[in-house]
MOPAC internal coordinates of N, CA, C and O (Angstrom, degrees):
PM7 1SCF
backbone

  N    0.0000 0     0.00 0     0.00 0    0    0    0
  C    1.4572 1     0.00 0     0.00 0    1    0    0
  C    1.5167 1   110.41 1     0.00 0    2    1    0
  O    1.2310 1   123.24 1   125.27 1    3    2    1
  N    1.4772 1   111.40 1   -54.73 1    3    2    1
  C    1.6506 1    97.04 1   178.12 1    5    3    2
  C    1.3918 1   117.48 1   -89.25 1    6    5    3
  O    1.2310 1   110.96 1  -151.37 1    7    6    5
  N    1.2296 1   134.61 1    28.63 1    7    6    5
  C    1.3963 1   149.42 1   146.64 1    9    7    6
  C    1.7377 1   104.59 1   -76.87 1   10    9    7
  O    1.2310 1   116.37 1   119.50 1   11   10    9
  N    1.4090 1   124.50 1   -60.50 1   11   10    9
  C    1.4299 1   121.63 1  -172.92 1   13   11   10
  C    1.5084 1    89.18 1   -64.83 1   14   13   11
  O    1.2310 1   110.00 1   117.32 1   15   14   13
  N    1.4952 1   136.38 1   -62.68 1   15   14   13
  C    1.3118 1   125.12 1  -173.50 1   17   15   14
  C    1.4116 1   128.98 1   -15.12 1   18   17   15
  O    1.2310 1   130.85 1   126.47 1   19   18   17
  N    2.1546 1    96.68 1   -53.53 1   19   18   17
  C    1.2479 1   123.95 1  -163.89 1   21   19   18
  C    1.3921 1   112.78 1   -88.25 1   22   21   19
  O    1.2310 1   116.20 1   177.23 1   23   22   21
  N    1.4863 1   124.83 1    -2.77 1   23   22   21
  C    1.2317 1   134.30 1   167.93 1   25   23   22
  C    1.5299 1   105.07 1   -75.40 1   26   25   23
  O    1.2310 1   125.67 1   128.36 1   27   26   25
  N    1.6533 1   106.72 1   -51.64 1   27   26   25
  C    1.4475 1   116.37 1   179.97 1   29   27   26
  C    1.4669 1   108.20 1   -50.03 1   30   29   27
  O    1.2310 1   112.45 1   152.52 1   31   30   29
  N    1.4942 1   131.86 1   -27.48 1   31   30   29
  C    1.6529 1   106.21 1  -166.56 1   33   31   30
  C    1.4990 1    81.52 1    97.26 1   34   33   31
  O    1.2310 1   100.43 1   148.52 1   35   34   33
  N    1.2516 1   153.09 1   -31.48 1   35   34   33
  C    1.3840 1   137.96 1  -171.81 1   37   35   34
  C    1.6870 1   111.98 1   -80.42 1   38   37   35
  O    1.2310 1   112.10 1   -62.55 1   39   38   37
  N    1.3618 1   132.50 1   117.45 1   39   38   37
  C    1.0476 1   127.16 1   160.11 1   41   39   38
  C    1.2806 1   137.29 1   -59.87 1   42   41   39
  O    1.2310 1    96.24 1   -80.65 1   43   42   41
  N    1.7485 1   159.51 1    99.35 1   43   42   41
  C    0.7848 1   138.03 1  -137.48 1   45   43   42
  C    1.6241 1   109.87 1   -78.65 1   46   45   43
  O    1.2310 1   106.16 1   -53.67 1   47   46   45
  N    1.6131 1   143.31 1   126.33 1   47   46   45
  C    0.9935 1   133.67 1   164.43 1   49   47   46
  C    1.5391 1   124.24 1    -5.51 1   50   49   47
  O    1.2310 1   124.28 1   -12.51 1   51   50   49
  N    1.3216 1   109.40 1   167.49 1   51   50   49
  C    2.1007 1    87.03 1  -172.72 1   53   51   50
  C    2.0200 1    95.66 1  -116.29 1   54   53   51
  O    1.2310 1   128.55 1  -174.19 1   55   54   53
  N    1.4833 1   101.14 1     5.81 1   55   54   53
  C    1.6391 1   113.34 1   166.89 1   57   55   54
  C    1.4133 1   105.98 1  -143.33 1   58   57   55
  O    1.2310 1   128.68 1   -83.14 1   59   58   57
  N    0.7759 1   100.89 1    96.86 1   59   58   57
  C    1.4108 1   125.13 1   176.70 1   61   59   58
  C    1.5872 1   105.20 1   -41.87 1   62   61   59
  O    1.2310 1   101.34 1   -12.31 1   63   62   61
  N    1.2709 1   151.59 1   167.69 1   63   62   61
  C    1.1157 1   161.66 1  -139.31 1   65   63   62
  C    1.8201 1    99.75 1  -174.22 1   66   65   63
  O    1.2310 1   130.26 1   -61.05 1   67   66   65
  N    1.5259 1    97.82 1   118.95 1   67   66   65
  C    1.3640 1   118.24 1  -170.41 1   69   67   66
  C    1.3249 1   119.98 1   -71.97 1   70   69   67
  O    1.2310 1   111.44 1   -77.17 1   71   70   69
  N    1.3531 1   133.72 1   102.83 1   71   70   69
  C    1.5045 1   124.40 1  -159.72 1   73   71   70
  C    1.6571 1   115.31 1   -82.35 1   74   73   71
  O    1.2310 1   132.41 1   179.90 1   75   74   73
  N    1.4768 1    93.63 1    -0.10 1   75   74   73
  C    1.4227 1   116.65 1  -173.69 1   77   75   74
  C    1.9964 1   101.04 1   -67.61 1   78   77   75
  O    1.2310 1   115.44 1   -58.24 1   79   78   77
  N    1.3578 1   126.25 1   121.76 1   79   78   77
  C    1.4540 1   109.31 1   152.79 1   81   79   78
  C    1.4976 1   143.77 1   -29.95 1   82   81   79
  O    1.2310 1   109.14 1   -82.81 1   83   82   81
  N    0.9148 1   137.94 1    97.19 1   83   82   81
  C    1.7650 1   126.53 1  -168.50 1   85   83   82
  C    1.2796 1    98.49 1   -71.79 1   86   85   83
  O    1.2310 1   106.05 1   -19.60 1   87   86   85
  N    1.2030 1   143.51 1   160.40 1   87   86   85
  C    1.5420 1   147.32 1   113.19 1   89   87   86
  C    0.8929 1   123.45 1    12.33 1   90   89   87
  O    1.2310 1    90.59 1    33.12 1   91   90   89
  N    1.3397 1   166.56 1  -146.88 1   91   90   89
  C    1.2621 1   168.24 1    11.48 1   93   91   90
  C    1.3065 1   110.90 1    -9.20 1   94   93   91
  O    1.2310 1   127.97 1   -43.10 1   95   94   93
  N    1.3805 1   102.26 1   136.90 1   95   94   93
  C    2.1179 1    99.31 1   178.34 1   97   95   94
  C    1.5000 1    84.97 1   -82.06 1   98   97   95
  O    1.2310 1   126.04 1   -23.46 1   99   98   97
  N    1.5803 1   105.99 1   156.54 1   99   98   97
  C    1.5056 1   125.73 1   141.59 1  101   99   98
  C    1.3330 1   125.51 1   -30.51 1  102  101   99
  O    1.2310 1   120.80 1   -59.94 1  103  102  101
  N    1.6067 1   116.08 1   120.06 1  103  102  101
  C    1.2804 1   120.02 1  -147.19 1  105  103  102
  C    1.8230 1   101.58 1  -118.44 1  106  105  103
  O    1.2310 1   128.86 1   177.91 1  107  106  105
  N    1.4818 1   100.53 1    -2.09 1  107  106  105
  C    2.1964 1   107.74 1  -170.76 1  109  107  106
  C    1.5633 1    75.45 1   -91.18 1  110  109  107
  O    1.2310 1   123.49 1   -12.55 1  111  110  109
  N    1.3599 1   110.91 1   167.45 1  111  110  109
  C    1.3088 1   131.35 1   146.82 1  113  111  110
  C    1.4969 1   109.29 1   -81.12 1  114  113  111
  O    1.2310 1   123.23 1   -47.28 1  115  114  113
  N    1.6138 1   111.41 1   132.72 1  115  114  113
  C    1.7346 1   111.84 1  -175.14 1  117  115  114
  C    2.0785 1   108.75 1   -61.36 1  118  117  115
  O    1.2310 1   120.26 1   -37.55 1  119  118  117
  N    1.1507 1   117.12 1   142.45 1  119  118  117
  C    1.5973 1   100.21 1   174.35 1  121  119  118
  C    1.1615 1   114.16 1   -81.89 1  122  121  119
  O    1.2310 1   115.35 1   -35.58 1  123  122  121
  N    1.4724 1   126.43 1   144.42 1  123  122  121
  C    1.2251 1   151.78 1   160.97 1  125  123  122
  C    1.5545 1   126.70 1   -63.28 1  126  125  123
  O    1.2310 1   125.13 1   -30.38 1  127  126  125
  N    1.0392 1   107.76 1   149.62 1  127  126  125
  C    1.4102 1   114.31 1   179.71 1  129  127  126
  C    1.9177 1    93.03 1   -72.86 1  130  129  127
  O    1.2310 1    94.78 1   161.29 1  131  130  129
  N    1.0504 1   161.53 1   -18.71 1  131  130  129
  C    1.2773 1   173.54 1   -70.37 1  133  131  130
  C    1.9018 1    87.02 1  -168.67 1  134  133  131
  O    1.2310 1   127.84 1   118.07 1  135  134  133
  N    1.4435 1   102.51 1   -61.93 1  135  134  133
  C    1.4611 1   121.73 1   178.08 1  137  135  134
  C    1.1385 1   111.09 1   -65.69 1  138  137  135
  O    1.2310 1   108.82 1   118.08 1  139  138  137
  N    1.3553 1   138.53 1   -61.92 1  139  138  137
  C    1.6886 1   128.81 1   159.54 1  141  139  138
  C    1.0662 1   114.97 1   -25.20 1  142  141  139
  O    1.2310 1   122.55 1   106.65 1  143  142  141
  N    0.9865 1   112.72 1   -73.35 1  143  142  141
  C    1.9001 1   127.54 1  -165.59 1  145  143  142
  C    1.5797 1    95.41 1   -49.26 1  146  145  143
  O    1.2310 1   115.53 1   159.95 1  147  146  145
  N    1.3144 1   126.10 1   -20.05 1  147  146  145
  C    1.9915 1   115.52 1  -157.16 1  149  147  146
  C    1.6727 1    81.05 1   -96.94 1  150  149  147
  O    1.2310 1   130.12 1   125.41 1  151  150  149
  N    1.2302 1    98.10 1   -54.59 1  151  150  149
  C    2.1179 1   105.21 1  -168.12 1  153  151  150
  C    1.6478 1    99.19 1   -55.88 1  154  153  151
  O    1.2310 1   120.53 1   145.85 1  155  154  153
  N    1.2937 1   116.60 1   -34.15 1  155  154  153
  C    1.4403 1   101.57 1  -163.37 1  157  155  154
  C    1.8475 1   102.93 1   -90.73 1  158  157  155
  O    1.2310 1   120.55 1   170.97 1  159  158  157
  N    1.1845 1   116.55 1    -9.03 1  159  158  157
  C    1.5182 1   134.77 1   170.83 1  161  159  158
  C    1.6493 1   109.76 1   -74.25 1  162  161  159
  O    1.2310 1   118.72 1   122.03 1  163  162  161
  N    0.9523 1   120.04 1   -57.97 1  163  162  161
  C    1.7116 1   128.21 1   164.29 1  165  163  162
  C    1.3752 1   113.63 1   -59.94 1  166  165  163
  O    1.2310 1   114.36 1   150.05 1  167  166  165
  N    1.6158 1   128.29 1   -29.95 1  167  166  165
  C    1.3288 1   125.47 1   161.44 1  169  167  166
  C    1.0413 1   116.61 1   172.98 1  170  169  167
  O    1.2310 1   119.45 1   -32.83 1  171  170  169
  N    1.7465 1   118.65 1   147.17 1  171  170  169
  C    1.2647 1   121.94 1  -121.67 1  173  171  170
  C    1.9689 1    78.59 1   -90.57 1  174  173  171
  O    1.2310 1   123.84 1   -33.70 1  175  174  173
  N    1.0889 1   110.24 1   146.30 1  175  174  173
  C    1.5594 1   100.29 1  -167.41 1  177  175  174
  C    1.9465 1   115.67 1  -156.76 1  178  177  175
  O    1.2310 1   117.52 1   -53.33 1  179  178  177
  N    1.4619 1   122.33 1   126.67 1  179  178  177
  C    1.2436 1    91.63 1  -176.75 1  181  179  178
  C    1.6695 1   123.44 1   -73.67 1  182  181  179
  O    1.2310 1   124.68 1    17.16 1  183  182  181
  N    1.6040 1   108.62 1  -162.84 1  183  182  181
  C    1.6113 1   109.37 1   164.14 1  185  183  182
  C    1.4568 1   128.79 1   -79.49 1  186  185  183
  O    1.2310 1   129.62 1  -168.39 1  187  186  185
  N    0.9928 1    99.06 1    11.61 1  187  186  185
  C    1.7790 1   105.09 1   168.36 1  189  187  186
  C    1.4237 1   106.18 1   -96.12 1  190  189  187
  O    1.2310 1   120.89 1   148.05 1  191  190  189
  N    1.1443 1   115.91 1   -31.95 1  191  190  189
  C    1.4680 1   123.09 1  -173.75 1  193  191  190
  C    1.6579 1   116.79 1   -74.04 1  194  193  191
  O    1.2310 1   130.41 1   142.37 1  195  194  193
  N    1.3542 1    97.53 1   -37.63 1  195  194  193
  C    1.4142 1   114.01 1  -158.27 1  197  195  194
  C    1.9377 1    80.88 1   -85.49 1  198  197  195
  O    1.2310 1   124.51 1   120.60 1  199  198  197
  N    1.2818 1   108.96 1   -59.40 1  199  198  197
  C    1.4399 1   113.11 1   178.93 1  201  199  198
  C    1.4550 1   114.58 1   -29.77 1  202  201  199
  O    1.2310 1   123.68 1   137.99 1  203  202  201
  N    1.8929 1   110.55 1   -42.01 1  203  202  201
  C    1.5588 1    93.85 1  -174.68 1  205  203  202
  C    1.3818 1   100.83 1  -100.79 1  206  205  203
  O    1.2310 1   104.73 1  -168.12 1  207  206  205
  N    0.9113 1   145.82 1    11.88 1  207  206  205
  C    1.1902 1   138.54 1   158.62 1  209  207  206
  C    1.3088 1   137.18 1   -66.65 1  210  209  207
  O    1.2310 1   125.82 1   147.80 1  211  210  209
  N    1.4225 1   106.43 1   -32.20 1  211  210  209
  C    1.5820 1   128.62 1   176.77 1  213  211  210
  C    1.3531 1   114.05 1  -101.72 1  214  213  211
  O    1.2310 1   117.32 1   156.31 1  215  214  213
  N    1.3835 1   122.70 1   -23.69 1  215  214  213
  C    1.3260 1   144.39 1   162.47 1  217  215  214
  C    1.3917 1   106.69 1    85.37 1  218  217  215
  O    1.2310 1   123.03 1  -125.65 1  219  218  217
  N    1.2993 1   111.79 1    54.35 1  219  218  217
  C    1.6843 1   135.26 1  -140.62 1  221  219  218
  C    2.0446 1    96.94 1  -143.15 1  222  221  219
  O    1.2310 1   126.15 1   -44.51 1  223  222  221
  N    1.3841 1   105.79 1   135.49 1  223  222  221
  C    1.3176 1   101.48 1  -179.37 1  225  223  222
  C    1.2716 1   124.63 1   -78.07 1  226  225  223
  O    1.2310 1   119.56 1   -42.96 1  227  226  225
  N    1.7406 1   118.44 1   137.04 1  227  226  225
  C    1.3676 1   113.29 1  -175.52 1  229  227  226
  C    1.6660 1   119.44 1   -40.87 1  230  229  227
  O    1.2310 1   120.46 1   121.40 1  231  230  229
  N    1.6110 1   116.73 1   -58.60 1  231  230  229
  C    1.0437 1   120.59 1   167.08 1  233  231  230
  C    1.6681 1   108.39 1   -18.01 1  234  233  231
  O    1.2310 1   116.10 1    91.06 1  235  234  233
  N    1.4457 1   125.01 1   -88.94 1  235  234  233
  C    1.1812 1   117.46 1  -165.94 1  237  235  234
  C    1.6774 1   121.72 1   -55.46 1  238  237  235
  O    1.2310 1   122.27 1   161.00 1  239  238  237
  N    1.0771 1   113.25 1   -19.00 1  239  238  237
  C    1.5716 1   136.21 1  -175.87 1  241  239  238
  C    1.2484 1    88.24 1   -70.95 1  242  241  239
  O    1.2310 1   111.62 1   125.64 1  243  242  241
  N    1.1216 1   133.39 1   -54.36 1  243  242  241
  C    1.8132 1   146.88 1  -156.19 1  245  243  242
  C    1.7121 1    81.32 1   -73.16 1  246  245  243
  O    1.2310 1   125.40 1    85.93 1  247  246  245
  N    1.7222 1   107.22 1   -94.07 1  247  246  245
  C    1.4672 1   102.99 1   171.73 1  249  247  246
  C    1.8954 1   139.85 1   -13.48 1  250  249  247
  O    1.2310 1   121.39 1   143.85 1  251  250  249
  N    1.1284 1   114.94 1   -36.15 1  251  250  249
  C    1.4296 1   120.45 1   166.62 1  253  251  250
  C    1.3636 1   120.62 1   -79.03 1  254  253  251
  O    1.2310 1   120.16 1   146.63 1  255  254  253
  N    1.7961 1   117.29 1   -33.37 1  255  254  253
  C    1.4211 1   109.17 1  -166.79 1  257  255  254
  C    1.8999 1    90.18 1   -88.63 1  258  257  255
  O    1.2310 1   124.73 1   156.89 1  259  258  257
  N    1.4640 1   108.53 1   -23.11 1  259  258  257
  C    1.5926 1    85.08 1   167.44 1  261  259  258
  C    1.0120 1   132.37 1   -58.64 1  262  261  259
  O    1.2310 1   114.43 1   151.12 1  263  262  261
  N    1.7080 1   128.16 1   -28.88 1  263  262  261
  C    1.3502 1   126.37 1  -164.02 1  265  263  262
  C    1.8004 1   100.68 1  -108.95 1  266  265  263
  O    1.2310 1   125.29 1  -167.59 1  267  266  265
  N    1.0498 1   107.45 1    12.41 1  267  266  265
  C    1.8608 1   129.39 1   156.70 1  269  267  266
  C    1.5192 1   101.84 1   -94.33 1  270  269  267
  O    1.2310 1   110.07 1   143.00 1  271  270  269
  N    1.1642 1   136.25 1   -37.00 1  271  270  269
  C    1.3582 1   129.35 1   176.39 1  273  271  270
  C    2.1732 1    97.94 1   -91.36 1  274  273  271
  O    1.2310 1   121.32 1  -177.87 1  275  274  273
  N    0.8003 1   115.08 1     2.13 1  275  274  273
  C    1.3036 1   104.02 1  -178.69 1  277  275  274
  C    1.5991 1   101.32 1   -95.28 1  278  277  275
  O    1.2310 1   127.26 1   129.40 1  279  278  277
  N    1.2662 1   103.64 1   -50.60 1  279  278  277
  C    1.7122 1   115.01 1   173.42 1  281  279  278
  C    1.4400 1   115.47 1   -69.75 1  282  281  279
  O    1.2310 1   113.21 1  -174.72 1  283  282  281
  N    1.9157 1   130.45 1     5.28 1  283  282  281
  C    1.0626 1   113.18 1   166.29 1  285  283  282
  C    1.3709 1   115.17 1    97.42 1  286  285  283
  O    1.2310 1   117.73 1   168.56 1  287  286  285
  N    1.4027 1   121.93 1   -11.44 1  287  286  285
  C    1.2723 1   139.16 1  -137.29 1  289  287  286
  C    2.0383 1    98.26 1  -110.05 1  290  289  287
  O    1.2310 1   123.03 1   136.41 1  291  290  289
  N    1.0574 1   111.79 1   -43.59 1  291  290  289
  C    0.9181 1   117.14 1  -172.41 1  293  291  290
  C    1.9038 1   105.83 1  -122.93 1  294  293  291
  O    1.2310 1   124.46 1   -23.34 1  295  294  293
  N    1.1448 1   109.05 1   156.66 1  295  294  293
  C    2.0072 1    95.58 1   164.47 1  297  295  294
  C    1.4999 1   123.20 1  -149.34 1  298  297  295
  O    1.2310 1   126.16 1   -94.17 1  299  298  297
  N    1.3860 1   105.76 1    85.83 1  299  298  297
  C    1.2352 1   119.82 1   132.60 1  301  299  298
  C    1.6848 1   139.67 1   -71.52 1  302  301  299
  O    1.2310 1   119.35 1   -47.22 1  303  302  301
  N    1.3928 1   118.84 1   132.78 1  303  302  301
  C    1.6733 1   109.87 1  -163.93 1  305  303  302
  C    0.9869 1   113.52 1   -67.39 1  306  305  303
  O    1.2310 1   111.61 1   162.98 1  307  306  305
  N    1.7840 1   133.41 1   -17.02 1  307  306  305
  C    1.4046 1   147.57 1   164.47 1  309  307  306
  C    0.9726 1   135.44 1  -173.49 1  310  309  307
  O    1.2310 1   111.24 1     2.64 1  311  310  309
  N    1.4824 1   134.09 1  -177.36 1  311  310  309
  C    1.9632 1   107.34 1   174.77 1  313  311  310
  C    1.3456 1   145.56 1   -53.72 1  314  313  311
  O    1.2310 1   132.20 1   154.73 1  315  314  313
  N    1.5395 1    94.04 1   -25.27 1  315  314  313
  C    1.5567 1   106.32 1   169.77 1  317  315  314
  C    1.2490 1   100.59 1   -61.39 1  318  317  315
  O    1.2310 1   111.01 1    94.39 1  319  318  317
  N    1.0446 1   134.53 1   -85.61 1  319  318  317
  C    1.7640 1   153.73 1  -167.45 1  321  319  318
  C    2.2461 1    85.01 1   -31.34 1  322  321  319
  O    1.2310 1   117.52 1   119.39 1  323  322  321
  N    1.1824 1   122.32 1   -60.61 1  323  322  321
  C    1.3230 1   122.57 1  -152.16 1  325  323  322
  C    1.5373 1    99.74 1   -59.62 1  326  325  323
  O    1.2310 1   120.60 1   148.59 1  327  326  325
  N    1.5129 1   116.47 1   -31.41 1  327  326  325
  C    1.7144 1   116.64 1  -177.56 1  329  327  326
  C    1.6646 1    96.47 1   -83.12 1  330  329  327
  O    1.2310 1   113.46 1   145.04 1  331  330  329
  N    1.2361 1   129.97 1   -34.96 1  331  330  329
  C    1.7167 1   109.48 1  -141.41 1  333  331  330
  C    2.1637 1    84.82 1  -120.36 1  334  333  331
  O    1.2310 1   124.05 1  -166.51 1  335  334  333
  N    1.4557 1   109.83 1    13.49 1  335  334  333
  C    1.8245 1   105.75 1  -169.97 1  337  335  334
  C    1.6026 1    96.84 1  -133.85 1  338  337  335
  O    1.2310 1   118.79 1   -14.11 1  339  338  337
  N    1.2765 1   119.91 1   165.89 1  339  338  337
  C    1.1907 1   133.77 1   179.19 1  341  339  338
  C    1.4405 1   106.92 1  -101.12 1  342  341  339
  O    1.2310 1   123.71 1   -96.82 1  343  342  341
  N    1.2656 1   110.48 1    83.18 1  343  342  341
  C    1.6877 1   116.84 1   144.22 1  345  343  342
  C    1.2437 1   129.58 1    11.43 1  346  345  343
  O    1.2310 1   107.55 1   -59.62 1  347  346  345
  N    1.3226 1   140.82 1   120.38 1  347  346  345
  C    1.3743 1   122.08 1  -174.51 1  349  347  346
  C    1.7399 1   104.55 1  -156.93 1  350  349  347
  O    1.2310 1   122.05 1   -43.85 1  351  350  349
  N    1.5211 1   113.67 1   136.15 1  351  350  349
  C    1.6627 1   119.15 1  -177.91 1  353  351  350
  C    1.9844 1    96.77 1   -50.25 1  354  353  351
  O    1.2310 1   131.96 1   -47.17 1  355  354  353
  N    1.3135 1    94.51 1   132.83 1  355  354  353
  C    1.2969 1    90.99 1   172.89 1  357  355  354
  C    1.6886 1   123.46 1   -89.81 1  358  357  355
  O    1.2310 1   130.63 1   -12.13 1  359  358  357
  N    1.6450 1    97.10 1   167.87 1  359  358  357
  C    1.1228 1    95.75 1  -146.13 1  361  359  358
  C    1.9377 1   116.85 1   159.65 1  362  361  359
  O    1.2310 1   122.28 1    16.64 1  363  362  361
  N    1.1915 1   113.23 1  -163.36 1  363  362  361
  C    1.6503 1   111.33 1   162.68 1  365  363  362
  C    1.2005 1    99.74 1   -96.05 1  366  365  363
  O    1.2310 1   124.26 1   -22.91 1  367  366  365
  N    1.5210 1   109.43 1   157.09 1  367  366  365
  C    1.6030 1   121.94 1   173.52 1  369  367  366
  C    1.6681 1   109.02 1   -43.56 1  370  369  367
  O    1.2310 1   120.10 1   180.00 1  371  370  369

């Protein structure tokens, strides 16, 4: 290739440029624990729910309302309960 280039009078660039497709980066903003806390404030709701709503993975959905139940903030009795229970501002019923 940079022989036919160099026949042309064309120099080949001195970084070559990848003809290969890249990826696209991730284009959602990731959800926040900021975002749990609002969805689970508007209604008491589990991480599947909240997951499809934000279009955000249960895993991390699961992950945030734990460390909302760690800070007191939210109350579920533990992670199990936070994937398969509805989330709720803590507090009295």
């Amino acid at each position: 290739m940079n022989l036919a280039l160099h026949l042309l009078g064309i120099d080949p660039p001195a970084n070559p440029v990848s003809l290969v497709p890249q990826h696209a980066p991730a284009t959602r903003n990731p959800i926040t624990q900021a975002d749990v806390l609002s969805a689970i404030r508007e209604c008491p709701s589990t991480a599947a729910e909240i997951a499809a709503e934000y279009g955000a993975s249960t895993k991390t959905v699961g992950n945030h309302i734990a460390r909302l139940h760690a800070a007191r903030l939210v109350m579920p009795v533990g992670m199990a309960e936070a994937w398969n229970r509805p989330a709720r501002i803590w507090g009295p019923a």
